[in-house]
C-alpha positions as CSV (number, residue, x, y, z in Angstrom):
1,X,1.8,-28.2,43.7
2,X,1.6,-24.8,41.7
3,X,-1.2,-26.5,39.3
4,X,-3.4,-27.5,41.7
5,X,-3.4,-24.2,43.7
6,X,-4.2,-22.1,40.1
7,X,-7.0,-24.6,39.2
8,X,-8.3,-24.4,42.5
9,X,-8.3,-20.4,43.1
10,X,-11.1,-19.7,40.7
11,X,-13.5,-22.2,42.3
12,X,-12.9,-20.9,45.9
13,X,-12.9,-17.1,45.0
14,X,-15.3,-17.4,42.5
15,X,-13.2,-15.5,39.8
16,X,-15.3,-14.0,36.8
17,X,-14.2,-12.5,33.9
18,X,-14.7,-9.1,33.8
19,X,-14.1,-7.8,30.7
20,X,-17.2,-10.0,28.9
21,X,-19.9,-8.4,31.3
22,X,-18.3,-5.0,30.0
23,X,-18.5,-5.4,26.9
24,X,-21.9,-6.5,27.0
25,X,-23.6,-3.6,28.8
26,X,-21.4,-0.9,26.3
27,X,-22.7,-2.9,23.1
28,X,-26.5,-2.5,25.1
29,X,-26.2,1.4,25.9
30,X,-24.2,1.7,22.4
31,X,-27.5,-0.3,20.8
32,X,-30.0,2.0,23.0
33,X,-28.5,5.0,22.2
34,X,-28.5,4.3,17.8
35,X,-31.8,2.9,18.1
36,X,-32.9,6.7,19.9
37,X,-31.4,8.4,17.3
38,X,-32.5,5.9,14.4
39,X,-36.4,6.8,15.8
40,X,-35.7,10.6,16.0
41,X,-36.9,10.4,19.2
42,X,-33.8,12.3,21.6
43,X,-36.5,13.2,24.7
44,X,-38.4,11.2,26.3
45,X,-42.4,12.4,25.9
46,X,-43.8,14.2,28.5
47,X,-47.3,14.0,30.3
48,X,-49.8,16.6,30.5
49,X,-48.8,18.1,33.6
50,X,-45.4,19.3,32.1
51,X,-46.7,19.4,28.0
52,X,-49.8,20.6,28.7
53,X,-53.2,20.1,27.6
54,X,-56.8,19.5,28.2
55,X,-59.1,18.5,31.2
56,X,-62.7,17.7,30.5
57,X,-65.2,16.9,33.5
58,X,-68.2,14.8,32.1
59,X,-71.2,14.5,34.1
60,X,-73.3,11.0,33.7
61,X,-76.8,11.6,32.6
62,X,-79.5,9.0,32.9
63,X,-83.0,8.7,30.1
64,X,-85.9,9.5,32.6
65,X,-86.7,6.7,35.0
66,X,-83.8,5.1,34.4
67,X,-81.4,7.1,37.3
68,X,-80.5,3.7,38.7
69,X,-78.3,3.5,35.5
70,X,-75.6,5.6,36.9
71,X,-74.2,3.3,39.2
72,X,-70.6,2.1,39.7
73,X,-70.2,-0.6,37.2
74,X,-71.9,1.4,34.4
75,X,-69.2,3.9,35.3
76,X,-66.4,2.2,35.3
77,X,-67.5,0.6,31.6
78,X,-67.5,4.6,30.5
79,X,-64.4,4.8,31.8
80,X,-63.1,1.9,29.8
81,X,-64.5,3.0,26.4
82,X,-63.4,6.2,26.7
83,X,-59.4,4.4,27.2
84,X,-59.6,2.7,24.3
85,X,-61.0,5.5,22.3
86,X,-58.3,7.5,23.1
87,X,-55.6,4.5,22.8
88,X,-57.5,4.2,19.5
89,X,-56.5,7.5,18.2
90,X,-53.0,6.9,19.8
91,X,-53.2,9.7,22.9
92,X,-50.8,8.9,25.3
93,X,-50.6,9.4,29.0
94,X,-54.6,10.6,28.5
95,X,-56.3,10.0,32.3
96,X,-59.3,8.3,32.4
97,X,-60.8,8.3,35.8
98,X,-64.3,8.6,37.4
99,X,-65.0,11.7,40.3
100,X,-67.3,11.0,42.6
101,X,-70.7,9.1,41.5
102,X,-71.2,10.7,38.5
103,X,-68.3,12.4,36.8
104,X,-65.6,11.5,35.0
105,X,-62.2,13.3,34.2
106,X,-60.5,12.9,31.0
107,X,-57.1,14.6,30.9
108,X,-55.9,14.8,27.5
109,X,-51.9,15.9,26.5
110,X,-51.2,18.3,24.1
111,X,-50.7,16.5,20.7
112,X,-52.0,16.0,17.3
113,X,-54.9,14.2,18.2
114,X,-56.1,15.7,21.1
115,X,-58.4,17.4,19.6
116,X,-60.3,14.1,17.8
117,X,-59.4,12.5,21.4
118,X,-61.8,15.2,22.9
119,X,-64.7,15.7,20.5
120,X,-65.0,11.3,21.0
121,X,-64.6,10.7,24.5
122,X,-68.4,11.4,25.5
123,X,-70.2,10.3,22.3
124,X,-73.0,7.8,23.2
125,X,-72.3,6.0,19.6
126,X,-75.6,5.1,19.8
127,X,-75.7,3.1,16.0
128,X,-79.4,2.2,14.6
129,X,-80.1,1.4,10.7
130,X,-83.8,3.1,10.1
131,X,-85.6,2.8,7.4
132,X,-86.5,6.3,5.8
133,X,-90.3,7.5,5.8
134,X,-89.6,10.9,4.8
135,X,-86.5,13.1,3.5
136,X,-86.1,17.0,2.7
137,X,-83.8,18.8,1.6
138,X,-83.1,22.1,4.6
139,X,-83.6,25.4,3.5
140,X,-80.2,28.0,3.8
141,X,-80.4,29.2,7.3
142,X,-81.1,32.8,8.2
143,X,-79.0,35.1,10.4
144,X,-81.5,34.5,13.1
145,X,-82.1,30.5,12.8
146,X,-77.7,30.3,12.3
147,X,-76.4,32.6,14.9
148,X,-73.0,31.8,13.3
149,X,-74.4,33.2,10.2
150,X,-73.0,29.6,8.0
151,X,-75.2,27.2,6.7
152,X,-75.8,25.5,3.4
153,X,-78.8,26.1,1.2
154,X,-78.7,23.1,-0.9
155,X,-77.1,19.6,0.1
156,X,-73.9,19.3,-1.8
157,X,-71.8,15.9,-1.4
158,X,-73.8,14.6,1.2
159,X,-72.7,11.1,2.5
160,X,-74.0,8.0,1.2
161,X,-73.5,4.0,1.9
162,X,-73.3,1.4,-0.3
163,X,-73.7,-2.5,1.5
164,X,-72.0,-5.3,-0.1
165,X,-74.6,-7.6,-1.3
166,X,-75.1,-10.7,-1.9
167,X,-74.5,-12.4,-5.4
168,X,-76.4,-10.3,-8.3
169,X,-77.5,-7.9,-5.8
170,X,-75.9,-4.1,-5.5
171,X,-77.0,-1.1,-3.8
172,X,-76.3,2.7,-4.0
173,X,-76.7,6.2,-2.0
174,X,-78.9,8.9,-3.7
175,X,-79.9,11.8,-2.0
176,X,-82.9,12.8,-1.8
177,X,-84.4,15.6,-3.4
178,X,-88.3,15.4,-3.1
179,X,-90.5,17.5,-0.3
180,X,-91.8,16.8,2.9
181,X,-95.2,14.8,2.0
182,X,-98.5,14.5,3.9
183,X,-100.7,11.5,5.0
184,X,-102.0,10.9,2.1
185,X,-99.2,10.1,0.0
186,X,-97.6,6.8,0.2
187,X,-95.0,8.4,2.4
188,X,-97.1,9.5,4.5
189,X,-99.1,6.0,4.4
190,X,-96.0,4.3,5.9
191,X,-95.4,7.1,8.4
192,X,-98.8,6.8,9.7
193,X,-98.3,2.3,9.5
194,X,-95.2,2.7,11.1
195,X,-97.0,3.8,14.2
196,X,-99.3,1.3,14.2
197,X,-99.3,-1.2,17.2
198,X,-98.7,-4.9,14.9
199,X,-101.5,-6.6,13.9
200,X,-104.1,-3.0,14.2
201,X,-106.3,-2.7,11.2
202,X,-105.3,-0.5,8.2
203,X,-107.2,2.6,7.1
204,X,-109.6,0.3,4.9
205,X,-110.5,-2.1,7.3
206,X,-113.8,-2.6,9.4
207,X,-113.4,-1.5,13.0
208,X,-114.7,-4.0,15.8
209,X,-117.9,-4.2,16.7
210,X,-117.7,-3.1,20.4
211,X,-117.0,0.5,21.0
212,X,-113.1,0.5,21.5
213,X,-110.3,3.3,20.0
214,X,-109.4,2.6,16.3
215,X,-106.1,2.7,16.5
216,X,-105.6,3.7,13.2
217,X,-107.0,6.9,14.3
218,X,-104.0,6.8,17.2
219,X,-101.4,6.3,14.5
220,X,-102.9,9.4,12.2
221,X,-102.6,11.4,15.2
222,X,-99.4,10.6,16.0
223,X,-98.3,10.6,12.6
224,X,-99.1,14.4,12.0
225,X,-97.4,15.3,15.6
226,X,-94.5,13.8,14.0
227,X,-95.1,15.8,11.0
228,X,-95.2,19.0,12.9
229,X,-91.7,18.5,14.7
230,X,-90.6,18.1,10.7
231,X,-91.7,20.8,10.0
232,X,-90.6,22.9,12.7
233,X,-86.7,21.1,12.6
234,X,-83.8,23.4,12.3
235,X,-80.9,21.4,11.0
236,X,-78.7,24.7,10.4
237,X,-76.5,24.2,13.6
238,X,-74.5,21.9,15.6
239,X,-76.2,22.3,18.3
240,X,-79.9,22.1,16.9
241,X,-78.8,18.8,15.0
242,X,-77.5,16.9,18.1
243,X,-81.2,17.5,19.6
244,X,-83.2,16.5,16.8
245,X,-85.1,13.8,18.1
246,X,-84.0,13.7,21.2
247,X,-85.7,11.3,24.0
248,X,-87.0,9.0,21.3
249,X,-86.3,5.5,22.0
250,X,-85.1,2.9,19.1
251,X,-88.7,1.2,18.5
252,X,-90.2,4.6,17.4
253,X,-90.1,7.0,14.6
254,X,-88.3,10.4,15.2
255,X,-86.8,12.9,12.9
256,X,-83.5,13.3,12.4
257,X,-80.7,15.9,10.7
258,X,-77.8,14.3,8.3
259,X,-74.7,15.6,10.1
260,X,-73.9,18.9,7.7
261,X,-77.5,19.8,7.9
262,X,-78.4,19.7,4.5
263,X,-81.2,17.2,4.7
264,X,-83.3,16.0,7.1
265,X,-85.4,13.0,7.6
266,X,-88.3,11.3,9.4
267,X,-86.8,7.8,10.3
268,X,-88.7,4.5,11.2
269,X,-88.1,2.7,14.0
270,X,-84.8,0.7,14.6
271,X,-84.5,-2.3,12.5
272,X,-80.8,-2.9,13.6
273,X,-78.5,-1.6,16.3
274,X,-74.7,-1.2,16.9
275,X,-74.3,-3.7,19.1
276,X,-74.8,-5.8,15.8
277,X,-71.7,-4.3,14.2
278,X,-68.5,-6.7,15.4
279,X,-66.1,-4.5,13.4
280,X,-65.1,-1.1,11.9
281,X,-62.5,0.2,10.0
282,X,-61.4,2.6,7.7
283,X,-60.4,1.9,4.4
284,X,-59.6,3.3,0.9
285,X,-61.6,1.6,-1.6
286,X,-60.6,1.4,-5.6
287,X,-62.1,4.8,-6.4
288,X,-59.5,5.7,-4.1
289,X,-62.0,7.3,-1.5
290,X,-62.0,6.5,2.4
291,X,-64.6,4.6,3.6
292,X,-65.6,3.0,6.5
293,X,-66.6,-1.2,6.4
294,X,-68.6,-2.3,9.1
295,X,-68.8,-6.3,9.8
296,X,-72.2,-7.4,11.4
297,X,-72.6,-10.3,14.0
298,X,-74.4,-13.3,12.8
299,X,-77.8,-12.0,14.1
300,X,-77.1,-8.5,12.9
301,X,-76.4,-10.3,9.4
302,X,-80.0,-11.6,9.3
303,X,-81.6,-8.3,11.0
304,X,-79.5,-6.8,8.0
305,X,-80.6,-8.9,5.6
306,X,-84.8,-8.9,6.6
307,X,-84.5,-5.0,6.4
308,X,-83.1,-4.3,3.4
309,X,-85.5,-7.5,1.8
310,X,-88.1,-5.5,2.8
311,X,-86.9,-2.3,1.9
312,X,-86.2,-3.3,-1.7
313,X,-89.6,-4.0,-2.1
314,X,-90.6,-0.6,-1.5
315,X,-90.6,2.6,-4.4
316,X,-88.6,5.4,-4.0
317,X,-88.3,6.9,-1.2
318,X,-89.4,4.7,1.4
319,X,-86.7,2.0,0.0
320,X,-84.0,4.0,1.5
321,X,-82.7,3.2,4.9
322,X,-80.7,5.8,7.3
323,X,-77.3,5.1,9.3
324,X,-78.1,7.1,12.5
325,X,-75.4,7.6,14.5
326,X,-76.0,9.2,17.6
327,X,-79.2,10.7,16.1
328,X,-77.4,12.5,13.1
329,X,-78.0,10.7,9.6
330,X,-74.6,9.2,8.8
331,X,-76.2,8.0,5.4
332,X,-79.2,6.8,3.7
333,X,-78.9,4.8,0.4
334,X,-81.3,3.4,-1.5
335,X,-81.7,-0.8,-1.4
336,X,-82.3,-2.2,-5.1
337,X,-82.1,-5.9,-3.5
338,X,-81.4,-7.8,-0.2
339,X,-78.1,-7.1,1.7
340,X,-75.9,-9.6,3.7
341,X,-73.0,-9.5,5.4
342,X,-71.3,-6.3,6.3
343,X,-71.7,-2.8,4.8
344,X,-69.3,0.3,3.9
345,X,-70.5,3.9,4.8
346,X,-69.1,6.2,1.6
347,X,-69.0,9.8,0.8
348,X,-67.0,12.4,1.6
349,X,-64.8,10.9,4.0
350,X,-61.3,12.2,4.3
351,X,-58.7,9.6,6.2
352,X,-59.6,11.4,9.8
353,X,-63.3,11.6,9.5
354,X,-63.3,8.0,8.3
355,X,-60.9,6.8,11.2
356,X,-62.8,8.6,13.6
357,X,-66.3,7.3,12.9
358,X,-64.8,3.6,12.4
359,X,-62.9,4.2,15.9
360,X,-66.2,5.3,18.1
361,X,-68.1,2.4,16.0
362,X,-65.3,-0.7,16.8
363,X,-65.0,0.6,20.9
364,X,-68.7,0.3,21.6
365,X,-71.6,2.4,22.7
366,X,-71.3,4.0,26.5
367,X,-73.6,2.7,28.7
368,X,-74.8,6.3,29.9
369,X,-74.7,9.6,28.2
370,X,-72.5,12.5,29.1
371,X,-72.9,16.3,29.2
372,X,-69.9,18.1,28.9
373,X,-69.6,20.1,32.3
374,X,-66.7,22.3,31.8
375,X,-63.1,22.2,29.8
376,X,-59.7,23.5,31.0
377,X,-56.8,24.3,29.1
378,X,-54.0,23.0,31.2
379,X,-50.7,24.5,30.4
380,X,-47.5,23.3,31.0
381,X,-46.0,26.5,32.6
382,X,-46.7,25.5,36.4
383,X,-45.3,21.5,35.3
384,X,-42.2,23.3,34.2
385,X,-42.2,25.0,37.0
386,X,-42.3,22.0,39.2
387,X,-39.8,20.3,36.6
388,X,-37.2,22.5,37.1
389,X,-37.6,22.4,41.3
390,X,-37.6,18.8,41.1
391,X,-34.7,18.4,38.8
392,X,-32.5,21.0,41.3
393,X,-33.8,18.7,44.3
394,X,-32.7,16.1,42.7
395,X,-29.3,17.8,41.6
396,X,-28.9,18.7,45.4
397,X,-29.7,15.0,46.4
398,X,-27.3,13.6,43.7
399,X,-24.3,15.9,44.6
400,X,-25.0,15.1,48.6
401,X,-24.6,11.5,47.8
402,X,-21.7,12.4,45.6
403,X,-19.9,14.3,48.5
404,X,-20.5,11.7,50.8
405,X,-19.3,8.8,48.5
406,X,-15.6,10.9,48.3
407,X,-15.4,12.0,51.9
408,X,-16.4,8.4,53.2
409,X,-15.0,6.0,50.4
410,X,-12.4,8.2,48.5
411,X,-10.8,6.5,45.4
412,X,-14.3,4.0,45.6
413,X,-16.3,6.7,44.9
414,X,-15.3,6.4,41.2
415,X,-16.4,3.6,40.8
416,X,-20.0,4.6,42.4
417,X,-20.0,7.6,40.4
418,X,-19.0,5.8,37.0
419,X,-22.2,3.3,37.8
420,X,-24.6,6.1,38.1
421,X,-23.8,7.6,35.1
422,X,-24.1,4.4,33.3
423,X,-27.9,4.0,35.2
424,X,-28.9,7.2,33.9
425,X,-27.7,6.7,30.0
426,X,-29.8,3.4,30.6
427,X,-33.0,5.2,32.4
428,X,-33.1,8.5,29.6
429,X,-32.3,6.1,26.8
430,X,-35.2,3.4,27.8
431,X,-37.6,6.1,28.9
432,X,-37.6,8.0,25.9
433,X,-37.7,4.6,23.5
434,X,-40.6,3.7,25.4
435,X,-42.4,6.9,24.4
436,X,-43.2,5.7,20.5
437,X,-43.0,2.0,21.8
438,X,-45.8,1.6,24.5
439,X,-46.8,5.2,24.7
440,X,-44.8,5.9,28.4
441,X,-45.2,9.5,29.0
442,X,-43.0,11.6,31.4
443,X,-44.8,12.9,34.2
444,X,-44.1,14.9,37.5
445,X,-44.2,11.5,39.8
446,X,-42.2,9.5,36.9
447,X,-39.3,11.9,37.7
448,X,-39.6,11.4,41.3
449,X,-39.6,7.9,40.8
450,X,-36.1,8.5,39.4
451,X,-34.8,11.0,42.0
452,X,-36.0,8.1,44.7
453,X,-33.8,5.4,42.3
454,X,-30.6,7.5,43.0
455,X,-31.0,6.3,46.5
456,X,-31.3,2.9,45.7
457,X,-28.5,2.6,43.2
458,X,-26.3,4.2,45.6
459,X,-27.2,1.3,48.5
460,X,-25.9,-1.0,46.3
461,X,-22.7,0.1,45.9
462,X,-22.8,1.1,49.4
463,X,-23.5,-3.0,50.5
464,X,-20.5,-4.1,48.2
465,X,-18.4,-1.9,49.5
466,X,-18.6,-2.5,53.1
467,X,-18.6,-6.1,52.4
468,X,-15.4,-5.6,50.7
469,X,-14.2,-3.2,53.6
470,X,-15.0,-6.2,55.8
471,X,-13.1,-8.5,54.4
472,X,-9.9,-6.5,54.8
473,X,-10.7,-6.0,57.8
474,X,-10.6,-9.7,58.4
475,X,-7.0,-9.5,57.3
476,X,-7.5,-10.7,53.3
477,X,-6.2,-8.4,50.2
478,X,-8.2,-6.7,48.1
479,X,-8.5,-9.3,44.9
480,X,-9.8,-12.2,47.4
481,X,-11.5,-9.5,49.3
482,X,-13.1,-8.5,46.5
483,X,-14.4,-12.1,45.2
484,X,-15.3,-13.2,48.7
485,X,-17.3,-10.2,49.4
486,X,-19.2,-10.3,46.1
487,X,-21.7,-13.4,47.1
488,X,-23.0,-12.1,50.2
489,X,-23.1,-8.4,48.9
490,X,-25.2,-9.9,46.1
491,X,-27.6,-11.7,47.8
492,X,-28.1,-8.8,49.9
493,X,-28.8,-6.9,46.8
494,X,-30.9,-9.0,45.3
495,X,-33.4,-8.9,48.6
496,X,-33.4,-5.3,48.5
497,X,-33.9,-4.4,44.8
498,X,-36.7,-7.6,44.9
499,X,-39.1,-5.8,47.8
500,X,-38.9,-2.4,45.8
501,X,-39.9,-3.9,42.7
502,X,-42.4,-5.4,44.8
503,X,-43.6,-2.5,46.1
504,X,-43.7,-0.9,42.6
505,X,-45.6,-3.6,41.4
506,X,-48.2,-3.6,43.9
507,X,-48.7,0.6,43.3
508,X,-48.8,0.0,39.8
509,X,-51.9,-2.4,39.7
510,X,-53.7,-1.0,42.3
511,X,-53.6,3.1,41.3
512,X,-54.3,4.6,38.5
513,X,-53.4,7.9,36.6
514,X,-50.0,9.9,37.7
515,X,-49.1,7.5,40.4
516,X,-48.4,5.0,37.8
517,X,-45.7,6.4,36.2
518,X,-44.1,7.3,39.4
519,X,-44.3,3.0,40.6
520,X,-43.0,2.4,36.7
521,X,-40.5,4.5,36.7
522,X,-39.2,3.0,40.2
523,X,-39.8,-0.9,39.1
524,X,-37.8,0.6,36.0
525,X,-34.6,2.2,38.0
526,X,-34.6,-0.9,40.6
527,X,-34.3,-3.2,37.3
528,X,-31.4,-1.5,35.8
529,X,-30.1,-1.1,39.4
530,X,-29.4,-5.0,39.1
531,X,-28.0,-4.5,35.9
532,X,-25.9,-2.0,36.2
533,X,-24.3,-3.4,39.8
534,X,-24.0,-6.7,38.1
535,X,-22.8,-6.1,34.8
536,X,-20.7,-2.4,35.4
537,X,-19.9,-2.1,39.0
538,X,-18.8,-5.7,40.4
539,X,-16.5,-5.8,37.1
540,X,-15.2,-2.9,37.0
541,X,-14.1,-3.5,41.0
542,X,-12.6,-6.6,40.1
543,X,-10.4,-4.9,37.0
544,X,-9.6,-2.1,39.8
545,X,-8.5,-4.6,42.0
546,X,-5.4,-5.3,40.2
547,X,-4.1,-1.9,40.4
548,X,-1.4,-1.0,42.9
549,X,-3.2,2.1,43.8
550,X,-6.0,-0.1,45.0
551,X,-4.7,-3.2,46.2
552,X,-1.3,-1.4,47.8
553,X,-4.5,-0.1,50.0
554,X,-3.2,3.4,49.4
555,X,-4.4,5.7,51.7
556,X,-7.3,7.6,49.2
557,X,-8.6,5.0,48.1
558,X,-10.9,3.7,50.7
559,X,-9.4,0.4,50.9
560,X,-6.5,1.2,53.7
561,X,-6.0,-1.8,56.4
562,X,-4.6,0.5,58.9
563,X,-7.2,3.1,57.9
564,X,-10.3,0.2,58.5
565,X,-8.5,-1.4,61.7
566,X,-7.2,-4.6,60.3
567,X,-3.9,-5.8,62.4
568,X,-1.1,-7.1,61.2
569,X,-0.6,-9.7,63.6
570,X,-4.0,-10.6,63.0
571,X,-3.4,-11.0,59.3
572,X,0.2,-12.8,59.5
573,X,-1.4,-15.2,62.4
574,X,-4.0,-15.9,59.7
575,X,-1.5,-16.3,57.1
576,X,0.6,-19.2,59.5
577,X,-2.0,-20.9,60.5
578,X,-4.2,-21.0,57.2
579,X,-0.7,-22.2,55.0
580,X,-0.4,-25.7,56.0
581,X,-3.9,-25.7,54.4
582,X,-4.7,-23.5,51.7
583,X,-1.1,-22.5,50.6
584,X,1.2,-25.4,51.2
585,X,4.6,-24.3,51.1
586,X,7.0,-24.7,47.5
587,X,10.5,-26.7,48.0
């Protein structure tokens, strides 16, 4: 009858094999632990509130009659943009988040791209192709027009654009060199029928019979306003550029700086638009210079293609067509023949002017425009600060657990101690992997999600163990107490652990910013709690259970019958009337 009671012991205390679960969770924290160092990555990276940084408030601004724009939807679009802008230049942990009706707050950490990450967040990207109606070279600033005293006094390696054509065709940027030219001069002529309403006389043509307004006459006048603000534009700072043209809207001419101020322009009005481009990117091309190739929708292939057909028609310099980004002159080529298809903005680029112009360009224009209200330098001096108190709260809450472990469980306090250290080797190793993986930054409320985990790593081993304790209570020893008490402490476990992560999950999707990191650190720590009570500490009990210091119930090690109230009678009753059954007596 010995057979049949070995063969049936594993199916009634559900016997595992310890020593495979083991084995399996050293090989992962061995595996984290190379792949850490492999990466150079040893700390996990930190958010803005203990690295530092920069805050930027943004205030929404609306063209005039148009206030009804700001509204929540067109807010929360900004908001978008600006995320993937900043994803875009690979900023981590960067906040996004509107305040109020009409502001937004972009937190920025401290790293290599902050910087580019600021100077993009608020641009408009507003993207037109104009064709060119006049170009001039700017003048060298004086002290008084460049209060910086810096300026250039002849355009040197200005940008240019080249598109790809279509078979036989080509095209090529050539700055312009020529002067500003009056009404009369074919220039001037297309200035002055640019601002014609369609189908108006020309210059030449008989006017109506009935007394009405020639509206050639209209288009002079306006024409030599425009002329004026030529005149008068100062391209020789950052400042002045950025308002050149200002309040013009895309179906009329305006002027315009290129954006190192060494030429300036009077532009046509918008033939295409950036909601035409489907793509940007920056490239290198077989000169070995960067460049930036734009890919055009199938209607801003044909706009694309009717502009420059007309433009190549035209003699120098109205066959020249401007990039305008944001009203500063990106480039403006010349057109030899018809373009198609997409088009590459040359010149000097290096690789982080290229990438950031192709990364404003592929993320879209914002629906508003933004003033930049104020900037603060945040500083990671009062995050450490907080760091440090947190991390000596936590000590305190970790050696309280710790003290009550030993004074209430003794010799199973090892085991509860040796499954929190594995936890944390699995939290600090994951954490800082996922810094380079999915950008997870460190934050304030990340590391309080932690300090809460302790608590719920040490319930778990807390469940397990009173099962256990019950058991032998019941009058079993510890190896069938163990296996008995395992199933219902698990199931108990797995209830517990699942509403947390619930909870986690439900904070995570519905807040935003610093709260998130504190609900993915906790859905993180409740993970590996399973984990670590399934694969370290059940095991681990079971392999302890075979020791005599254990299962003799010794008196420090938690586990001592007289010590929980089990009775001997009880447990030798139990054993008399349970052998007939489960233990059948040998000859």
């Amino acid at each position: 009858m010995a057979a049949p009671n070995k063969g049936r012991r594993p199916a009634a205390g559900g016997q595992s094999r310890p020593g495979r679960a083991l084995a399996f969770i050293l090989i992962a924290m061995v595996a984290l632990t190379g792949g850490m160092f492999i990466s150079h990555t040893t700390t996990p990276r930190l958010g803005i509130d203990l690295a530092g940084g920069t805050s930027i408030t943004l205030k929404a601004k609306a063209e005039p009659g148009q206030e009804s724009a700001i509204n929540k939807k067109n807010m929360d679009t900004a908001v978008q943009i600006m995320n993937r802008r900043v994803n875009g230049l690979g900023v981590t942990e960067a906040e996004v988040q509107t305040q109020g009706s009409d502001n937004i707050i972009v937190n920025i950490p401290k790293g290599t791209n902050s910087e580019q990450a600021r100077q993009q967040v608020g641009q408009t990207a507003k993207l037109y192709f104009r064709p060119v109606l006049t170009a001039q070279p700017t003048a060298a600033p004086t002290p008084s027009a460049s209060p910086s005293g810096t300026g250039k006094a002849t355009p040197s390696g200005a940008p240019s654009a080249t598109g790809k054509p279509a078979p036989n065709a080509s095209a090529k940027g050539t700055p312009n060199a020529g002067k500003p030219s009056s009404g009369s001069t074919p220039q001037g002529r297309a200035l002055t029928d640019a601002l014609k309403a369609p189908g108006s006389p020309t210059p030449g043509a008989s006017k109506p019979a009935s007394p009405a307004p020639d509206p050639s006459a209209s288009g002079d006048a306006a024409a030599a306003k425009l002329q004026a603000q030529f005149a008068a534009l100062d391209c020789s700072t950052r400042e002045a550029r950025s308002k050149a043209g200002q309040g013009a809207k895309s179906s009329e001419p305006t002027v315009a700086c290129d954006k190192d101020g060494a030429e300036k322009y009077i532009l046509g009005p918008a033939e295409v638009d950036g909601t035409d481009v489907s793509k940007s990117q920056a490239v290198i091309n077989q000169n070995g210079q960067w460049i930036v190739q734009m890919d055009f929708t199938s209607g801003g292939s044909k706009k694309f293609a009717a502009i420059t057909g007309k433009l190549s028609q035209q003699q120098y310099p109205n066959n020249r067509f401007a990039i305008a980004l944001d009203n500063q002159v990106v480039s403006a080529p010349t057109v030899s023949s018809t373009l198609s298809g997409s088009a590459e903005i040359s010149g000097n680029f290096n690789q982080t002017s290229a990438q950031d112009l192709a990364n404003v360009l592929s993320y879209g224009a914002l629906p508003l425009s933004f003033q930049e209200q104020s900037v603060t330098t945040v500083t990671a001096a009062l995050g450490a600060d907080q760091l440090h108190a947190g991390l000596i709260a936590g000590a305190i809450g970790l050696a309280l657990v710790i003290i009550y472990l030993v004074a209430y469980y003794r010799g199973l306090a090892t085991i509860a101690i040796l499954s929190l250290v594995v936890s944390a080797i699995l939290t600090y190793t994951i954490m800082t992997l996922l810094g380079p993986g999915i950008g997870f930054a460190l934050n304030l409320p990340a590391v309080c999600g932690a300090i809460v985990a302790i608590g719920i790593t040490a319930d778990s081993f807390i469940v397990y163990f009173e099962r256990i304790r019950d058991e032998i209570r019941e009058g079993r020893t510890l190896r069938p107490a163990v296996e008995r008490a395992w199933p219902r402490a698990r199931r108990t476990i797995l209830v517990s652990d699942f509403v947390s992560f619930l909870a986690a999950a439900v904070l995570f999707i519905v807040t935003v910013g610093k709260v998130q990191g504190f609900a993915f650190t906790l859905g993180l720590t409740t993970l590996l709690d399973v984990v670590v009570v399934f694969l370290f500490t059940k095991p681990v009990m079971t392999l302890l259970a075979r020791r005599k210091f254990f299962a003799g119930g010794h008196p420090w090690s938690g586990l001592d019958p007289k010590r929980l109230g089990a009775k001997p009678p009880l447990r030798r009753a139990r054993r008399t009337t349970s052998a007939p059954v489960d233990n059948p007596k040998e000859a």
